[in-house]
C-alpha positions in Angstrom: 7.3 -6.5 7.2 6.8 -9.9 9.0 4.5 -10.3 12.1 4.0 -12.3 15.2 1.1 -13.0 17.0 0.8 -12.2 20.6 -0.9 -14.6 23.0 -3.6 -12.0 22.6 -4.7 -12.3 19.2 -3.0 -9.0 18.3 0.1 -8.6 15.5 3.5 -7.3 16.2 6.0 -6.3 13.7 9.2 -8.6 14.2 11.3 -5.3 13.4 11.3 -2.4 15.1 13.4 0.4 16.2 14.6 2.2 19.3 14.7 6.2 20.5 16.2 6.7 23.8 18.7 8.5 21.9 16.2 10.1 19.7 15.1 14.0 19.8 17.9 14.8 22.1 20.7 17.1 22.1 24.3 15.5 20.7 22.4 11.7 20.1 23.0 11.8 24.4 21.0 9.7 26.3 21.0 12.9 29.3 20.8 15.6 27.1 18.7 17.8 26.1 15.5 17.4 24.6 15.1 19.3 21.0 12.1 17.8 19.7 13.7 17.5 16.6 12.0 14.2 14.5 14.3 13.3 11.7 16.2 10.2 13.2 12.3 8.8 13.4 11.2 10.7 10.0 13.7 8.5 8.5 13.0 5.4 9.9 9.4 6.0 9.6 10.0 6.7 5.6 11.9 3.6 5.3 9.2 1.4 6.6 9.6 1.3 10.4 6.3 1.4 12.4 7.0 -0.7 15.6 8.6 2.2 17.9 10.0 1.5 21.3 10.3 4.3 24.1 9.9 4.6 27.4 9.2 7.3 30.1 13.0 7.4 31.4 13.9 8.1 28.2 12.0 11.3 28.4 11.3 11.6 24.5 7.7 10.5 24.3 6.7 13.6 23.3 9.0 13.3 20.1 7.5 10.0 19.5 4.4 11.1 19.9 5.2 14.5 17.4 7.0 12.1 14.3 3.9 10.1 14.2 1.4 12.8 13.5 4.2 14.6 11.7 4.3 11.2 9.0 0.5 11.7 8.2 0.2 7.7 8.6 -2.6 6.9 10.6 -2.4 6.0 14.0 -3.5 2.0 13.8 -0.4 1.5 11.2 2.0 2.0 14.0 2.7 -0.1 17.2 4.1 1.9 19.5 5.8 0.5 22.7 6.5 2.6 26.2 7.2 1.7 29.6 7.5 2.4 33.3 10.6 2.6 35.2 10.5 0.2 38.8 11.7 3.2 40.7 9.5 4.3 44.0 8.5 8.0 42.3 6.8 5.7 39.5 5.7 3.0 41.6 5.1 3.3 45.1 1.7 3.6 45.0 -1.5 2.5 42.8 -2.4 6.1 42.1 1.7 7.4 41.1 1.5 4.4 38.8 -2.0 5.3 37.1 -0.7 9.2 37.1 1.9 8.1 35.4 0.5 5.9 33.0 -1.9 8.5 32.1 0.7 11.3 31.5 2.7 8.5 28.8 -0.8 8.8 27.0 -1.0 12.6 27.1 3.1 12.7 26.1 2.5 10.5 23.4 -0.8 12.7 22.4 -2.7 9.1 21.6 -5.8 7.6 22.1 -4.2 4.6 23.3 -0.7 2.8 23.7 -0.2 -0.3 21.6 1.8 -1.8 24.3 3.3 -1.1 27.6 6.1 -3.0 29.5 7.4 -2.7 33.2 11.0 -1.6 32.5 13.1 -3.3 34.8 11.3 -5.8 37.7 11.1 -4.2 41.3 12.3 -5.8 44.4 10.0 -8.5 44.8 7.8 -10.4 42.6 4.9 -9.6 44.5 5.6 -6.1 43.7 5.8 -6.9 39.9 2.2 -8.3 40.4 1.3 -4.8 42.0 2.2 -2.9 39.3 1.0 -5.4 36.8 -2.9 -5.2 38.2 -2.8 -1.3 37.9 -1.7 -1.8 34.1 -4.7 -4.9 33.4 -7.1 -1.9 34.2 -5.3 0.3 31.2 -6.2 -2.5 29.3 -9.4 -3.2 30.3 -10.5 0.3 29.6 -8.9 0.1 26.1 -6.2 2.7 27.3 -3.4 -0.2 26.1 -3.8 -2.5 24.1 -1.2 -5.3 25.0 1.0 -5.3 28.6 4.4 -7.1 29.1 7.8 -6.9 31.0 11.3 -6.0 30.4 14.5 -7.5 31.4 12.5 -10.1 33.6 14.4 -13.4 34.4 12.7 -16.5 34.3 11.4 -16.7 38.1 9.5 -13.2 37.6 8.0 -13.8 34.8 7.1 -17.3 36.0 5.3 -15.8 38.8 3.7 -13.0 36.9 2.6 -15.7 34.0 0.9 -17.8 37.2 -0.7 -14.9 39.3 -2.3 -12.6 36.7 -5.5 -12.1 35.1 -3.7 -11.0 32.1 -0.9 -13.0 30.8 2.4 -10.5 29.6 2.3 -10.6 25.8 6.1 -9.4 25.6 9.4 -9.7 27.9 12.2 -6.8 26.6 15.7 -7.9 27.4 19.2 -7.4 26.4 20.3 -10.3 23.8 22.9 -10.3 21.1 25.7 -13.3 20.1 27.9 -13.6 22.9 25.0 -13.1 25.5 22.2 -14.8 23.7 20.2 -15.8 27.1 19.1 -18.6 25.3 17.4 -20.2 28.0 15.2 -17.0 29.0 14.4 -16.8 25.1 13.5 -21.0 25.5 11.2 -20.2 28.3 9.8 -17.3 26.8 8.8 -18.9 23.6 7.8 -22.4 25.9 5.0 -19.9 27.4 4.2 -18.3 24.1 5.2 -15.1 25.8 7.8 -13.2 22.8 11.1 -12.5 23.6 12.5 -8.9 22.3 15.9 -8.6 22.1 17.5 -4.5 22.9 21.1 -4.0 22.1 21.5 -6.6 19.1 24.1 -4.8 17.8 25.6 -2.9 20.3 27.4 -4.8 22.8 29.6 -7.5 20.7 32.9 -7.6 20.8 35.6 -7.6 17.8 36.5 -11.2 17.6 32.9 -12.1 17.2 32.1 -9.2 14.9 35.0 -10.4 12.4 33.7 -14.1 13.0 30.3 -12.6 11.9 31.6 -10.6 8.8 33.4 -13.7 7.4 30.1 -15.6 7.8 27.7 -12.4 6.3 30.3 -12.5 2.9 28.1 -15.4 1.0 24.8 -13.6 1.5 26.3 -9.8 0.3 25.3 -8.7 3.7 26.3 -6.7 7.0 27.4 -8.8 9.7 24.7 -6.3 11.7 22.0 -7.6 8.9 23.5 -11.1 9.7 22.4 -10.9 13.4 19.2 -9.5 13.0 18.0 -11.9 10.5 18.9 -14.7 12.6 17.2 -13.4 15.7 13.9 -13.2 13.6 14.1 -16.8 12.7 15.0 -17.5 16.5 11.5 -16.3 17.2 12.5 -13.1 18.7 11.3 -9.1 17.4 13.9 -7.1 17.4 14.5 -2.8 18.0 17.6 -1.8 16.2 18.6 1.6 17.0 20.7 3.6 14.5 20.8 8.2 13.3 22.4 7.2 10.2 19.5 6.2 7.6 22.3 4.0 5.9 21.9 2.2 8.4 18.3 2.2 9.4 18.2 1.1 5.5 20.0 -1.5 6.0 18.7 -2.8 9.8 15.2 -3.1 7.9 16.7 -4.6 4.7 17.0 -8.6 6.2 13.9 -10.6 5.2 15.3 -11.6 1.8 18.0 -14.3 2.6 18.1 -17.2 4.8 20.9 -18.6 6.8 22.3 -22.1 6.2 21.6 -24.3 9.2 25.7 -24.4 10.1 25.5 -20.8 9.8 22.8 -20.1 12.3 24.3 -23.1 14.5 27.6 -20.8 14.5 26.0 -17.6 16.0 23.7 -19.6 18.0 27.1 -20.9 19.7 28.9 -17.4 20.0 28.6 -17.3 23.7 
């Protein structure tokens, strides 16, 4: 597994994977919640330690069962979660700390490697609101590392200027066709990382066919295709898939490298 380095000192896996499907009745986003594990056992098994959830997914729990079920210790894993803008999470300094507080007791941990606001309220000075509740997490060791999710550029501009602790992270939607090259530029500018959700999800079937032609030379996926060029963009990604096939494969990308006309062909797949 490759690393980054946050603007805190602290590592990051470039490869990770998501769950808001995971431990759920039928793979639905709304159903259910079994506590069944083996969609993460596998991933776990394969290698996987970076782990994204998030307390609308309602499956921390599961998260927090699959890691003590892999008999790994806890510091080998990074394990992402976040809280939603809504007002029941939000609207006050205590509701945010409550809530923070019950991701750590659903997760059963000691601490949460990192923790992002999931989408940005309706101001930014309500972004910095939030933001100060989560600094004290980390200044009591609670979490480790704080960042955002699907900011734009003005929010986290604002947040980068106004806090005491700089966001480590910003989660957004990115994949060839809707790169948002320009939030991933100002991202990287402020040595803040940019995580792509939905690499593979979202693209149509003119640009996957494009991207299978251009994965035959390397004798990969055209899934494996994208991911590998995100990670050489700069960007960690959080492929989500139930079929270990495919977790296999997701996680099988650090042994090629893209020719320079190759990566200037996604890059232009807008």
């Amino acid at each position: 597994m490759k690393y980054l380095t946050m603007n805190n000192g602290l590592a990051i896996p470039v490869l990770g994977t998501g769950t808001n499907t995971y431990g759920k009745e039928n793979n639905d986003f709304n159903g259910k919640i079994t506590y069944d594990t083996k969609e993460l056992k596998s991933a776990i098994d394969l290698g996987y330690r970076l782990i994204d959830t998030a307390i609308y997914y309602r499956n921390e729990a599961v998260i927090g069962k699959a890691v003590k079920e892999s008999n790994i210790d806890r510091s080998e894993f990074f394990i992402t979660s976040k809280i939603p803008a809504d007002k029941e999470f939000t609207e006050t300094d205590d509701i945010i700390t409550s809530h923070v507080e019950q991701s750590l007791k659903e997760l059963d941990m000691e601490y949460i490697d990192l923790y992002l606001i999931h989408f940005p309220l309706e101001t930014n000075e309500e972004n910095l609101r939030v933001w100060k509740v989560l600094e004290t997490f980390v200044d009591s060791g609670l979490i480790r590392s704080i960042g955002v999710s699907n900011f734009d550029e003005d929010q986290l501009s604002y947040l980068i200027k106004h806090a005491r602790i700089k966001p480590v992270l910003n989660q957004f939607q990115s994949y060839p066709g809707k790169h948002q090259q320009s939030l991933i530029d100002f991202c990287i500018a402020n040595k803040v990382i940019p995580e792509a959700y939905q690499s593979l999800a979202k693209l149509d079937t003119k640009t996957k066919d494009k991207l299978v032609e251009l994965s035959k030379p390397y004798k990969k996926t055209w899934s494996q295709i994208v991911l590998n060029y995100q990670i050489n963009q700069g960007l960690v990604v959080i492929p989500k898939s139930h079929s270990k096939k495919h977790q296999a494969e997701n996680i099988d990308v650090f042994d090629f490298t893209l020719t320079i006309e190759g990566i200037k062909t996604i890059k232009n797949m807008n």
